[in-house]
N, C-alpha and C positions, 0 to 999 in steps of 0.2 A: 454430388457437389464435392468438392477438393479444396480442401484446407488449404491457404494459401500464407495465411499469418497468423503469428502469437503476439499476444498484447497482453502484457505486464504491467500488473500495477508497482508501485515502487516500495513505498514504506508496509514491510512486514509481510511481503511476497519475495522481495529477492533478498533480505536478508533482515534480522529480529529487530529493528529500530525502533518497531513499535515498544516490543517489550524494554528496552532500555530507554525512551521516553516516558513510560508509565513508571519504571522503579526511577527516573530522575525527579517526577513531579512528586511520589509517593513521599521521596527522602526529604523533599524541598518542605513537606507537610509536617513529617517526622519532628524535623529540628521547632516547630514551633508547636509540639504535641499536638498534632491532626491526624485524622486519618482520610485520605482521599476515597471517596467514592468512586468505585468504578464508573457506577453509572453517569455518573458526574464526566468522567474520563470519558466514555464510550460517547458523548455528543461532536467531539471530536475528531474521532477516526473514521477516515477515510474523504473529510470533506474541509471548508473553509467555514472558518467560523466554531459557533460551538459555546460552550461555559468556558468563560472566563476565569481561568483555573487562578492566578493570583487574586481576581476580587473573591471568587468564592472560597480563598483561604482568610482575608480578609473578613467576609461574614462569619466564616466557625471559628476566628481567636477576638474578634468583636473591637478592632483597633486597626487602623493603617499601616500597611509593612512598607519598607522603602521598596517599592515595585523596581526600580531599576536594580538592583541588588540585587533581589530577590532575581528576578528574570535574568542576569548578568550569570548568578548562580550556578542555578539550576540549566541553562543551555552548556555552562562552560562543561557539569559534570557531564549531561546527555554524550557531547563530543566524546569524554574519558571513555564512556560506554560502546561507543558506535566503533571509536577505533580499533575495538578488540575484537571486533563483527568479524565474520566469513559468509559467504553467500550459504544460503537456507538450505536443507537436503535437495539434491534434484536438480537444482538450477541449473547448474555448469553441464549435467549432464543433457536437459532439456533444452541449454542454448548449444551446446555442440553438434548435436541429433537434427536441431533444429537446420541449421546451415546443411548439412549432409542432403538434408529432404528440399533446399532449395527453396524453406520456408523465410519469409521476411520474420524479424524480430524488433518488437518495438514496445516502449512504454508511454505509459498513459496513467498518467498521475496528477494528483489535485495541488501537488509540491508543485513549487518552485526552479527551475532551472540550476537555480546554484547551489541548492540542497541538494538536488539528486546527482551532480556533475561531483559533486563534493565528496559524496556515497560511494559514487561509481568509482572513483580514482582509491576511493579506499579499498573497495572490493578489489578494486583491479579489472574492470568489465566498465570503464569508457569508451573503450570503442568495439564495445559488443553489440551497438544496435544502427539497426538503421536511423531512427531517430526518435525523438522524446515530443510527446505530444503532453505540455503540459497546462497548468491555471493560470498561473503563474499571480496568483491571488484573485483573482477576478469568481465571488461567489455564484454566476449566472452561467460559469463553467464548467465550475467545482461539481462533484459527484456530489448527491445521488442528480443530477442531470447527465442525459447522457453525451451531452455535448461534447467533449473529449473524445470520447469513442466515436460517434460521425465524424468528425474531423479526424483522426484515423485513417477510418474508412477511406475517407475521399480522398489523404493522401496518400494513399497507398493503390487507390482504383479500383476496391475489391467490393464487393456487398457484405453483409452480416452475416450470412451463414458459411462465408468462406476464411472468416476470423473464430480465434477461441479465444479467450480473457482471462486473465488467471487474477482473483482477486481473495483478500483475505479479511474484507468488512462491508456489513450489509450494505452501508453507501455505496460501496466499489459493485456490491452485486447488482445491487437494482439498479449501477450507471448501467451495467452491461448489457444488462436483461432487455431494459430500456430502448436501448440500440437493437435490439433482436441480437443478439452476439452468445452462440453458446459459453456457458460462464463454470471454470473451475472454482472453488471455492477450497482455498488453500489454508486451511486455518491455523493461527501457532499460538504461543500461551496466554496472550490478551483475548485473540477474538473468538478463540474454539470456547468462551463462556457465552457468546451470542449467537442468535437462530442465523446463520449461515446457509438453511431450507431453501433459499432462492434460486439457487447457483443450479446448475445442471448435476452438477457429481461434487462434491464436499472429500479430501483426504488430509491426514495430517501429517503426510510428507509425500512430495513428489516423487519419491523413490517405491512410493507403493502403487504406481501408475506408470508404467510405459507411455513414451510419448505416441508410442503407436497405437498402444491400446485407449489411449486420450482422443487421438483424432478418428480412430474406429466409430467409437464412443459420440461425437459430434458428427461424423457424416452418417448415424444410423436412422 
């Protein structure tokens, strides 16, 4: 069988969002003496929904914050963080390779359209894909269902053992797995403290992985 397409997940696969949303939400804790739990954090990534990170600051300082503040806050710094971003190890050179080989490229993420367009244009990798299959809030969508990833599939015309998936959180993995879709498991400073096991092959840079030696790896 012949790999035909790569399927990207978005936040903290093509570039460290995640980790500048966890130090945005950490700092948002800080100023009212908290400390965020990760675990707390990790019900969030990769999917919709999740703990309630403003009420569960609200339970550990034991008093009502101004949520809109607060939330106003804490996204204005996330953006400070994101816009100093560069695409992950590997990317540019796995989307470059990628096009040589005449493979489709595409993302599939539990965001939103205007968050990841938002990314893209910061990266500079807007019009690096074919197209974005995304939630767009809809939790019946959201990873870990593999619903995104079939709808993929189907636009694209291919079956699941002719895609690979490159994800970097257990939701993202078990969307893929789900799908039948061999699944990288990319992991970076947030998620490589979570079992990442699911995935086919787990690295923690795509530079330590040829995309040849990746698709070897799935067609064997």
């Amino acid at each position: 069988m012949t790999i035909k397409a790569l399927l990207f997940d978005y936040d903290g696969v093509l570039w460290d969002s995640e980790v500048a949303a966890l130090r945005s939400w950490q700092e948002t804790y800080t100023e009212y003496g908290q400390e965020l739990s990760l675990d707390a954090y990790a019900t969030r990534l990769g999917t919709v929904g999740g703990i309630d990170l403003i009420e569960e600051l609200e339970r550990l300082v034991g008093f009502d914050v101004d949520r809109d503040a607060v939330a106003v806050r804490r996204a204005e710094r996330k953006m400070e963080l994101v816009r100093q971003l560069r695409p992950r190890p590997g990317v540019l050179t796995y989307l470059s390779q990628a096009r040589v080989l005449g493979l489709a490229v595409a993302i599939v993420s539990t965001d939103d359209t205007e968050w990841i367009t938002t990314g893209l244009r910061i990266l500079g990798l807007l019009d690096a894909w074919d197209f974005i299959e995304c939630a767009e809030g809809d939790k019946r969508r959201a990873k870990p269902s593999p619903a995104l990833y079939l709808a993929a599939l189907e636009r694209l015309g291919i079956s699941a053992d002719e895609a690979v998936s490159f994800e970097d959180s257990p939701n993202g993995i078990r969307a893929a797995k789900a799908a039948g879709i061999f699944c990288l498991g990319y992991a970076n400073d947030v998620t490589r403290r979570f079992d990442l096991s699911q995935a086919d092959v787990v690295v923690d840079s795509l530079d330590d992985l040829t995309l040849d030696d990746l698709l070897r790896f799935a067609t064997s």
